[in-house]
N, CA, C and O atoms as a CHARMM CRD file, in Angstrom:
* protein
*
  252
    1    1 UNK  N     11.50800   0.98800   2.03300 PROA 1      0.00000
    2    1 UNK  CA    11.55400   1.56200   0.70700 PROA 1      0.00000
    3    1 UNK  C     11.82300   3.06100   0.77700 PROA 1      0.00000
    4    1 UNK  O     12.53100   3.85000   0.15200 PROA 1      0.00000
    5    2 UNK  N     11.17300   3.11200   1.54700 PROA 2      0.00000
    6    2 UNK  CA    11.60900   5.30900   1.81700 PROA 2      0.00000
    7    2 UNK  C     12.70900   5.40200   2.17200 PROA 2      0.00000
    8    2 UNK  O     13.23000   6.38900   1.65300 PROA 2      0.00000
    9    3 UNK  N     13.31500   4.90800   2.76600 PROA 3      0.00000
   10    3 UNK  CA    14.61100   5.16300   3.48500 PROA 3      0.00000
   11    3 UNK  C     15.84600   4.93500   2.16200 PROA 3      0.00000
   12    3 UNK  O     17.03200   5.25900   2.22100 PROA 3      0.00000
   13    4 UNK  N     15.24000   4.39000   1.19900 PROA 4      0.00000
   14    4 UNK  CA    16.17900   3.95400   0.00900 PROA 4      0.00000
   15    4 UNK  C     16.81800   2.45700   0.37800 PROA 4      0.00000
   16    4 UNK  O     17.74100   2.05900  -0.33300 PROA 4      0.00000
   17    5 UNK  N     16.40000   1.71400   1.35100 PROA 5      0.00000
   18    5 UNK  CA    16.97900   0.48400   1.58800 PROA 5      0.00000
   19    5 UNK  C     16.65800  -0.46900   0.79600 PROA 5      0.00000
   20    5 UNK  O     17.57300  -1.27400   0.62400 PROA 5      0.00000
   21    6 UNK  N     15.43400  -0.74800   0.09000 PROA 6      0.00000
   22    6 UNK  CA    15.33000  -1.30900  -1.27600 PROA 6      0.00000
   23    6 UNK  C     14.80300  -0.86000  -2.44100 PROA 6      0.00000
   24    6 UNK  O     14.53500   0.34100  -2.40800 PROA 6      0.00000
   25    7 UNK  N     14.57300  -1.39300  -3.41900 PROA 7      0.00000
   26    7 UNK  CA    13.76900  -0.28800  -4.58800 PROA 7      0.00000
   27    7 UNK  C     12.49400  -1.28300  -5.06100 PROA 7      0.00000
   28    7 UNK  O     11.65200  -1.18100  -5.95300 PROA 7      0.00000
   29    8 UNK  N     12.74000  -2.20000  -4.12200 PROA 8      0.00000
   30    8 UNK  CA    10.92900  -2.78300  -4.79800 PROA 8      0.00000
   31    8 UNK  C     10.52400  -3.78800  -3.40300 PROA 8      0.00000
   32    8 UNK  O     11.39700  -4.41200  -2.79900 PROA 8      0.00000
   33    9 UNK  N      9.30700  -3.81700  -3.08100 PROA 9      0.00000
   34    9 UNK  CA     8.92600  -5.32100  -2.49300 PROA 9      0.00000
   35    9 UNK  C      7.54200  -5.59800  -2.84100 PROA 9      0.00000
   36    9 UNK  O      6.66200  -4.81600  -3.20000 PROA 9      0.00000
   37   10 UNK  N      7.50600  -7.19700  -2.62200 PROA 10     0.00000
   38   10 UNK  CA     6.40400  -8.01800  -3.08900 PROA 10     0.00000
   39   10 UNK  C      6.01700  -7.88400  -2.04400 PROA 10     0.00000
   40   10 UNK  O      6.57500  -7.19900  -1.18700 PROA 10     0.00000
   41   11 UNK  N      4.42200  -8.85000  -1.82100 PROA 11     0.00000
   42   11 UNK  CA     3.72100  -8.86600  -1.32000 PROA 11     0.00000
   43   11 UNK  C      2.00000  -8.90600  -1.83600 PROA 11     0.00000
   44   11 UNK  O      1.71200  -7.96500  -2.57500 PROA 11     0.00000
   45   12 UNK  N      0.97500  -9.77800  -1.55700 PROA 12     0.00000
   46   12 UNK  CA     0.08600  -9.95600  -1.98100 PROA 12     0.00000
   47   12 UNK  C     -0.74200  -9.87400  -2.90200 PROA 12     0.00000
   48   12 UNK  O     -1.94300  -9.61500  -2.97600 PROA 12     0.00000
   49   13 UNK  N      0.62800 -10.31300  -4.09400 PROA 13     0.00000
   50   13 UNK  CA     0.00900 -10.84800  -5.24700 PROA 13     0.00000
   51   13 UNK  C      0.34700  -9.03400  -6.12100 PROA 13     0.00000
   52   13 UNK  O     -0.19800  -8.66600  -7.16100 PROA 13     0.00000
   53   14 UNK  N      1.45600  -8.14500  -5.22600 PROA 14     0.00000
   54   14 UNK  CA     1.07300  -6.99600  -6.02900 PROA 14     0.00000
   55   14 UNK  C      3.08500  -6.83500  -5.75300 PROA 14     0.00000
   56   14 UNK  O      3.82300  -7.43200  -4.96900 PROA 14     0.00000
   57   15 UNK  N      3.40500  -5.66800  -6.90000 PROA 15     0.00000
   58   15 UNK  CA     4.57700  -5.63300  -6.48400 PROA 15     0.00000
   59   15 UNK  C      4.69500  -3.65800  -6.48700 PROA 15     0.00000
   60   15 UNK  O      4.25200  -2.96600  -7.40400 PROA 15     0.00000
   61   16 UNK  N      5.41000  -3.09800  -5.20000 PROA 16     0.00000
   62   16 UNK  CA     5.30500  -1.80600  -4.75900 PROA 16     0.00000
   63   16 UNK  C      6.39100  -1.36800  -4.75600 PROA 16     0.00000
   64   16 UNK  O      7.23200  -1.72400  -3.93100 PROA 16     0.00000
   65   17 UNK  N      6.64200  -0.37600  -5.81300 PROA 17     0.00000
   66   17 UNK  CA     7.84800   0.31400  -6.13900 PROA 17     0.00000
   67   17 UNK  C      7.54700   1.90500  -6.26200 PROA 17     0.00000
   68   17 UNK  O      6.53800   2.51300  -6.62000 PROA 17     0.00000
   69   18 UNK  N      8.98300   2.39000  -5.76700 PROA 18     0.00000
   70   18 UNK  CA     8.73200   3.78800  -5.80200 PROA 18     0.00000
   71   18 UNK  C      9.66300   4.22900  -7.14100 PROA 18     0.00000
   72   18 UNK  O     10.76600   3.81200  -7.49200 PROA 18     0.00000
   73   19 UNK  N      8.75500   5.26200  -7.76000 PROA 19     0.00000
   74   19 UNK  CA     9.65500   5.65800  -9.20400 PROA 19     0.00000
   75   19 UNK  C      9.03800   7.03000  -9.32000 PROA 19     0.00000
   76   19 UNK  O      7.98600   7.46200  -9.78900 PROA 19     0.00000
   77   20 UNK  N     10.34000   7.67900  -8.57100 PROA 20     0.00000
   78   20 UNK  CA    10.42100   9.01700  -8.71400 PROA 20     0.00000
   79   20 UNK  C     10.24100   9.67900  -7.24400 PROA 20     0.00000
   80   20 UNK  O     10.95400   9.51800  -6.25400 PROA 20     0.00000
   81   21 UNK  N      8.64700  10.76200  -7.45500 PROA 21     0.00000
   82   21 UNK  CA     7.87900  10.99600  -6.30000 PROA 21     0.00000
   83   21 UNK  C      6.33300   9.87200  -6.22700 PROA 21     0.00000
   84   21 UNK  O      5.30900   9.98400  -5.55200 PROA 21     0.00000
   85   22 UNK  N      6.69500   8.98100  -7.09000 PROA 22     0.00000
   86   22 UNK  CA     5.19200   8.33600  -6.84200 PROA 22     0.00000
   87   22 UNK  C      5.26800   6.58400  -6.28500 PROA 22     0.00000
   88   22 UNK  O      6.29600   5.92000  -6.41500 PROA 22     0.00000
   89   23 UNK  N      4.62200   6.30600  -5.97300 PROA 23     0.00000
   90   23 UNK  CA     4.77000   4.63600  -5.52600 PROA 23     0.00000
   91   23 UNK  C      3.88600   4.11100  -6.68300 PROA 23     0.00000
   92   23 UNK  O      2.91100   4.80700  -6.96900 PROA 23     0.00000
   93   24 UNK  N      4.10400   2.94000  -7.40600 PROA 24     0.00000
   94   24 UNK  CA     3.46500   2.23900  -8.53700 PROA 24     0.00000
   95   24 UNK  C      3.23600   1.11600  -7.47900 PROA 24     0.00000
   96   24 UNK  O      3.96700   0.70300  -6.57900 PROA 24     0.00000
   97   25 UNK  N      1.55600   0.63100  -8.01700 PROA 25     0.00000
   98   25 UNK  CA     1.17700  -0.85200  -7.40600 PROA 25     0.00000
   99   25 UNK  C      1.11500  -1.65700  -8.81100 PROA 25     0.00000
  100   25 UNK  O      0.48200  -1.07800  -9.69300 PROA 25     0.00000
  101   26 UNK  N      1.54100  -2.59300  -9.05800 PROA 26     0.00000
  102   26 UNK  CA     1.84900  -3.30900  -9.97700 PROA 26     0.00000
  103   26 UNK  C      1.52900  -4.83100  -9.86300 PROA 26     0.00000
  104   26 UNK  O      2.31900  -5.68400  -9.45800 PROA 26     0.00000
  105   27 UNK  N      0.10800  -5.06400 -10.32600 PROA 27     0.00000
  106   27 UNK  CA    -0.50200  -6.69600 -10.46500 PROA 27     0.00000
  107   27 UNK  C      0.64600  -7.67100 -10.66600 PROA 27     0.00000
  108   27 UNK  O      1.04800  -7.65500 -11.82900 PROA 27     0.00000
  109   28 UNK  N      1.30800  -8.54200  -9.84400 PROA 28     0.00000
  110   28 UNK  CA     2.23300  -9.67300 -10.25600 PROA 28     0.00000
  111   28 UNK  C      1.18200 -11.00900 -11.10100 PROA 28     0.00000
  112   28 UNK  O      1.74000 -12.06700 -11.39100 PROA 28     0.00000
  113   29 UNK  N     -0.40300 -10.80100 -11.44500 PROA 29     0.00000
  114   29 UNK  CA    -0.85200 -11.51800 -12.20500 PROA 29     0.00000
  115   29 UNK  C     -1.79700 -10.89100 -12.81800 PROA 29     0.00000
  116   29 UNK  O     -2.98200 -11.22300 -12.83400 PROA 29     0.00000
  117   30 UNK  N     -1.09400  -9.55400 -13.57800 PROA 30     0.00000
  118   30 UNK  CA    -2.85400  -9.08400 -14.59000 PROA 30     0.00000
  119   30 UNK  C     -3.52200  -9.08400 -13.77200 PROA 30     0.00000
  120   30 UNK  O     -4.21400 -10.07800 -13.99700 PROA 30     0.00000
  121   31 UNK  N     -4.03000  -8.44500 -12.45900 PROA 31     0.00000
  122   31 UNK  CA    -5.56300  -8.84600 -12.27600 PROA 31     0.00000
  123   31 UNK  C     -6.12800  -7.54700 -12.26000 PROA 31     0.00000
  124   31 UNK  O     -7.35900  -7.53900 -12.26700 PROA 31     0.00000
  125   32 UNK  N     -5.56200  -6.45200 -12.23900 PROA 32     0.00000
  126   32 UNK  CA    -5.87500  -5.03300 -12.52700 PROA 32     0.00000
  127   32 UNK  C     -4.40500  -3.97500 -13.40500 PROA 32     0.00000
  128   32 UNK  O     -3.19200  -4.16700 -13.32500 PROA 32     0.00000
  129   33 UNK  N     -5.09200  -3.00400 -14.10000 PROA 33     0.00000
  130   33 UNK  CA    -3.94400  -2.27300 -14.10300 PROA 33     0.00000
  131   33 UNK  C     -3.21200  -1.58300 -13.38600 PROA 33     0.00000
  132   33 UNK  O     -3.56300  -1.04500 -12.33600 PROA 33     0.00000
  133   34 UNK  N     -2.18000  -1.53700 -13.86300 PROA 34     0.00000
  134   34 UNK  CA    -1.03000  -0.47400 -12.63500 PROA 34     0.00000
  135   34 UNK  C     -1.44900   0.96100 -12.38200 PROA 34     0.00000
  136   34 UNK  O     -1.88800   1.85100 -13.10900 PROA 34     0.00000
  137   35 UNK  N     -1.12500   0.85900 -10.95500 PROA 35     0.00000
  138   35 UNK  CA    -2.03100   2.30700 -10.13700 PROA 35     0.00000
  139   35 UNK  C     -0.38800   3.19100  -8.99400 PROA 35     0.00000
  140   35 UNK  O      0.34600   2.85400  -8.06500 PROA 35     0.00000
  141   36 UNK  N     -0.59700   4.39600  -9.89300 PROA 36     0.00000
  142   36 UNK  CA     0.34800   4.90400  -8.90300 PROA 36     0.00000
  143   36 UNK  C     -0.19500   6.24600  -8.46800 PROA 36     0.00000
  144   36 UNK  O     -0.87500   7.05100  -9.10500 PROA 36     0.00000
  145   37 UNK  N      0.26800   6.29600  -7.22400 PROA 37     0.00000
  146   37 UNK  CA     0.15800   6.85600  -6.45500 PROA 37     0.00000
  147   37 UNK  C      1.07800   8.14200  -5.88000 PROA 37     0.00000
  148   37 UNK  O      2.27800   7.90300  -6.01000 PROA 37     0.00000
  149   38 UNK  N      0.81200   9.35700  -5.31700 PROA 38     0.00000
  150   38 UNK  CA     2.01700   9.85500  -4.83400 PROA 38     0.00000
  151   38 UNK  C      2.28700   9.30300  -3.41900 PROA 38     0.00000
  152   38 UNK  O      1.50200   8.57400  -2.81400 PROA 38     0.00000
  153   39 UNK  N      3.57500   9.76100  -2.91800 PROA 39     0.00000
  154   39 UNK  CA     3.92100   9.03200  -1.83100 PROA 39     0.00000
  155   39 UNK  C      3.35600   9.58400  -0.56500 PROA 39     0.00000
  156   39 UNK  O      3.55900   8.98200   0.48900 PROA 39     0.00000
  157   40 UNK  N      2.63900  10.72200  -0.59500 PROA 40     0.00000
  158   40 UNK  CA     1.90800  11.48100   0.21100 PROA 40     0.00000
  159   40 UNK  C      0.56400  10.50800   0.09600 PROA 40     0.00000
  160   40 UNK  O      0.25000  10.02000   1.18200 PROA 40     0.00000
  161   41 UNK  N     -0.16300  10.19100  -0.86300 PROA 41     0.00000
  162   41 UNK  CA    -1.63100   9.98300  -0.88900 PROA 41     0.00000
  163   41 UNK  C     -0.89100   8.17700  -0.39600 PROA 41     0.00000
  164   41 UNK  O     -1.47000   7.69500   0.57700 PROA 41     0.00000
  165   42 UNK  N      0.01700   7.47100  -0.87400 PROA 42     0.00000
  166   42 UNK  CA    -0.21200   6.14400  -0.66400 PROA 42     0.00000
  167   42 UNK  C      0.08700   5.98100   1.08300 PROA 42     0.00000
  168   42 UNK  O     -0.23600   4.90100   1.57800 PROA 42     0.00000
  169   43 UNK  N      0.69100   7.03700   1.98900 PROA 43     0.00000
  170   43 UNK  CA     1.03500   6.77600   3.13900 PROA 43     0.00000
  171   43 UNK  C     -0.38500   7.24300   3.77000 PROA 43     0.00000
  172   43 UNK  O     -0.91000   6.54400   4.63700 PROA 43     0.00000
  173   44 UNK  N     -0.88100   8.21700   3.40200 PROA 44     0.00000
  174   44 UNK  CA    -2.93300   8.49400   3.59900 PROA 44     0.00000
  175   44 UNK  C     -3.90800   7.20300   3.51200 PROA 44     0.00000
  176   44 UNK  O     -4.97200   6.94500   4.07500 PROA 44     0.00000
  177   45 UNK  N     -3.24000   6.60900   2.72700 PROA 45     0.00000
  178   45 UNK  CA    -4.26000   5.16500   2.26400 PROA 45     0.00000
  179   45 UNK  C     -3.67500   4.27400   3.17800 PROA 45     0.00000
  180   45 UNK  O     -4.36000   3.34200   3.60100 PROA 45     0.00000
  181   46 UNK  N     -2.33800   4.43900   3.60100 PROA 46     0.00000
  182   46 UNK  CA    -1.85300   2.88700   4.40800 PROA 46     0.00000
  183   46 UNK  C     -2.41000   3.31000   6.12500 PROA 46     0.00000
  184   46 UNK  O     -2.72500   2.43900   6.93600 PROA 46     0.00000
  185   47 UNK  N     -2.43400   4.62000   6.38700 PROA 47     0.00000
  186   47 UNK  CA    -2.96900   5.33500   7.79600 PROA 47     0.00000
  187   47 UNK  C     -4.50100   5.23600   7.39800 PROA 47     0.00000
  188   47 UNK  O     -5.17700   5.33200   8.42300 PROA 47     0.00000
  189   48 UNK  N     -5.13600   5.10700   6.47400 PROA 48     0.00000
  190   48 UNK  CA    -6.23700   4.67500   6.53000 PROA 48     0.00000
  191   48 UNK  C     -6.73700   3.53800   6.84400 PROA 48     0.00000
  192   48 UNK  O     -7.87100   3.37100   7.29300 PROA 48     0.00000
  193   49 UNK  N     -5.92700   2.69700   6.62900 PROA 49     0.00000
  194   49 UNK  CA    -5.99900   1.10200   6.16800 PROA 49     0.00000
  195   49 UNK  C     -5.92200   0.35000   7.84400 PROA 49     0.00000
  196   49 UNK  O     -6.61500  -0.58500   8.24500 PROA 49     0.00000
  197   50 UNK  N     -4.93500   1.04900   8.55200 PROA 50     0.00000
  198   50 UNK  CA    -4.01000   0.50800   9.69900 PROA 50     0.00000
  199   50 UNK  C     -5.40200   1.42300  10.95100 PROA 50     0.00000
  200   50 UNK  O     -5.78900   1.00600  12.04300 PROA 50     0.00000
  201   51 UNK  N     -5.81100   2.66400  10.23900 PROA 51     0.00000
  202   51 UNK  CA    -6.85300   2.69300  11.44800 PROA 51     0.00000
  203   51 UNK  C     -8.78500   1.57600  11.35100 PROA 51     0.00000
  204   51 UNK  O     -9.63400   1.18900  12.15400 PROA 51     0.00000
  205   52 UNK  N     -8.60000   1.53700  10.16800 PROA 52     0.00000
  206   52 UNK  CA    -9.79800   0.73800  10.58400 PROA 52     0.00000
  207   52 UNK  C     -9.63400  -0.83400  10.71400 PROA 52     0.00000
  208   52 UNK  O    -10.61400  -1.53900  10.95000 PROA 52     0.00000
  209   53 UNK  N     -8.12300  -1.45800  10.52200 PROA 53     0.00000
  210   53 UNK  CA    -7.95300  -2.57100  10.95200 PROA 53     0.00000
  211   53 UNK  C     -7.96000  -2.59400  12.47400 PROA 53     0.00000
  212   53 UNK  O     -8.52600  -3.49100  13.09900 PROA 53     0.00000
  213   54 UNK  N     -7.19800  -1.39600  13.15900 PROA 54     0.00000
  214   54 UNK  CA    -7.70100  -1.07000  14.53900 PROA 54     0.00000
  215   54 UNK  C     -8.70100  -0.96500  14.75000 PROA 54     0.00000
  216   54 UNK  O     -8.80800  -1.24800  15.94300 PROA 54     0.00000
  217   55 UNK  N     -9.95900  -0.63400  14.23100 PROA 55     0.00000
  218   55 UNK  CA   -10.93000  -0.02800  14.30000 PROA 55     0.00000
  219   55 UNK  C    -12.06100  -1.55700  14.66200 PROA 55     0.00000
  220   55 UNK  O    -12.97400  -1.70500  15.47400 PROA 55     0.00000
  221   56 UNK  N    -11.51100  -2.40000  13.72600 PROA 56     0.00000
  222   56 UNK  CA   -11.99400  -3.72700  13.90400 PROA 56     0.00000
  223   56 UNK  C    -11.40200  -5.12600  14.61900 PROA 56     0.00000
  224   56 UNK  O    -11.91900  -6.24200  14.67000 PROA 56     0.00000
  225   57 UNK  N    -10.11500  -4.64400  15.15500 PROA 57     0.00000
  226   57 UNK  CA    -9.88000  -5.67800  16.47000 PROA 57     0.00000
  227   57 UNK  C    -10.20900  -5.36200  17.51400 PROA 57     0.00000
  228   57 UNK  O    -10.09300  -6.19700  18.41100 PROA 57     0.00000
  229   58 UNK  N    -10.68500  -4.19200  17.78700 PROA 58     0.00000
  230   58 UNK  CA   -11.07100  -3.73400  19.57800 PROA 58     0.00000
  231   58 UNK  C    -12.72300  -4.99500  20.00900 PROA 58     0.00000
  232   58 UNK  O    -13.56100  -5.43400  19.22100 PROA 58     0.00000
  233   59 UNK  N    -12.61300  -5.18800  21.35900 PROA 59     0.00000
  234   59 UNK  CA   -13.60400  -6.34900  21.42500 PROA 59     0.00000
  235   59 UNK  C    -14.75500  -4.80400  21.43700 PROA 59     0.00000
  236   59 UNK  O    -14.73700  -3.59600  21.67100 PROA 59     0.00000
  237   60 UNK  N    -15.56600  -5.80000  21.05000 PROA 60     0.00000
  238   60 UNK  CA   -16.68800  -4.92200  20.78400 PROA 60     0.00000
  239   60 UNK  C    -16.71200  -4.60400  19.29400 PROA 60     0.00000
  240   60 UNK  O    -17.65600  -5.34900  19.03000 PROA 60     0.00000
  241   61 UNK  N    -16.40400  -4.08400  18.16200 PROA 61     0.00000
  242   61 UNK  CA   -16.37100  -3.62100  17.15500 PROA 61     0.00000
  243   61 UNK  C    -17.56300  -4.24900  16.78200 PROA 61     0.00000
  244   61 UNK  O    -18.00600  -5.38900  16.91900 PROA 61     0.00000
  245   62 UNK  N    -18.03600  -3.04100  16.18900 PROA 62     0.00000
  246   62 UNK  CA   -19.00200  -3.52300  14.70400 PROA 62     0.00000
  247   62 UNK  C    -18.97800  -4.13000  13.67500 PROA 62     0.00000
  248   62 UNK  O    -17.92000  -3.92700  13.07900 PROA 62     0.00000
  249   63 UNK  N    -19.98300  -5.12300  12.91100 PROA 63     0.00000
  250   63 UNK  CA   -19.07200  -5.58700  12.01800 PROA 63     0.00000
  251   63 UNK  C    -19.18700  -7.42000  12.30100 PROA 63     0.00000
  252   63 UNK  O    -18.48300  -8.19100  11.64800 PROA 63     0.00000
């Protein structure tokens, strides 16, 4: 999507489009309202996301 190679993709029940400088998360069933984001804070949230999924496959983890 950053690169401009598409302008929308699905994925888990949500659909993620960039419009403008911001990324919109967009319920594909009502189940919350639409939440956008700038593209700075949503790549903060996905490096958030990707370290504590690391954080919880190492053997040993807490949890």
């Amino acid at each position: 999507m950053k690169v401009g190679e598409i302008e929308s993709l699905s994925g888990n029940g949500t659909v993620q489009e960039i419009v403008g400088d911001r990324v919109l998360l967009e319920s594909l069933y009502e189940q919350w309202e639409s939440v956008y984001f700038t593209i700075a804070e949503f790549e903060e949230l996905l490096d958030d996301c990707a370290a504590f999924l690391d954080s919880r496959s190492r053997p040993g983890a807490a949890g």
